[in-house]
N, C-alpha and C positions, 0 to 999 in steps of 0.2 A: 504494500500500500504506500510507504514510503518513496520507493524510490518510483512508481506510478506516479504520483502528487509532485514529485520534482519533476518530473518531462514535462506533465502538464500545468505549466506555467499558464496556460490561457484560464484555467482553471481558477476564478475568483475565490477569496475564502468566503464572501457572503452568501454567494453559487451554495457553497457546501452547507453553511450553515444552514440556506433556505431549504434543500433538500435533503443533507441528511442528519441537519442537528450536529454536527461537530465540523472541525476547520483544522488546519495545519497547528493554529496556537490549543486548541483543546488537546491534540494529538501530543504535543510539547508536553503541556500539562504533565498528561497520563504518561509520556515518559518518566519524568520527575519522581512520582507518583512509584510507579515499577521499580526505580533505580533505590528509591528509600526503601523501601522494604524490603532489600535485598542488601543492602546498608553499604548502598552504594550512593557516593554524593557525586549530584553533577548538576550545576544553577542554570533555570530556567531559560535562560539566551544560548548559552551550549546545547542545552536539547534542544532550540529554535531552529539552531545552524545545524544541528544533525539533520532536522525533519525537514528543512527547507533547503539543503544542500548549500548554502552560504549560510553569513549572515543573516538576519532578518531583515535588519534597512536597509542593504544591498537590493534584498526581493524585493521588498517595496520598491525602491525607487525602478528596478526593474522593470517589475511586472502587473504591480498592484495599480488599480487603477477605479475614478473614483465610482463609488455607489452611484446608482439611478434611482430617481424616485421609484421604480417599482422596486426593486430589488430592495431599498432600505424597511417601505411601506410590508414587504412580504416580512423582513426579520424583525419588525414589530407585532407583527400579529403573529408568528409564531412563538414567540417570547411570554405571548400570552396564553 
């Protein structure tokens, strides 16, 4: 799934959030998550750059690009 979500760059994280409830940064998360309870430390920007293959504001400036009203309108009503 990782390294899928890095080719597709075209891939917005709002895209994922509207459709599957989690994004590249939820992903990061649950690494964090995995790595402590296994008593292992590794801070939430180094899991970023694992799951995003750079940095994070690299990706951004890359490939993130901005919300559309519908896309922001969808991740409010799913939110609810």
């Amino acid at each position: 799934l990782v390294e899928h979500l890095q080719k597709r760059t075209d891939v917005q994280n709002i895209d994922l959030m509207n459709l599957s409830g989690f994004c590249r940064n939820c992903l990061s998360k649950w690494y964090v998550a995995a790595a402590e309870k296994r008593n292992y430390h590794i801070n939430y920007d180094d899991a970023r750059s694992l799951i995003y293959g750079m940095p994070y504001q690299e990706w951004k400036d890359r490939y993130q690009t901005e919300a559309s009203k519908e896309q922001l309108d969808a991740f409010e009503k799913n939110k609810s």
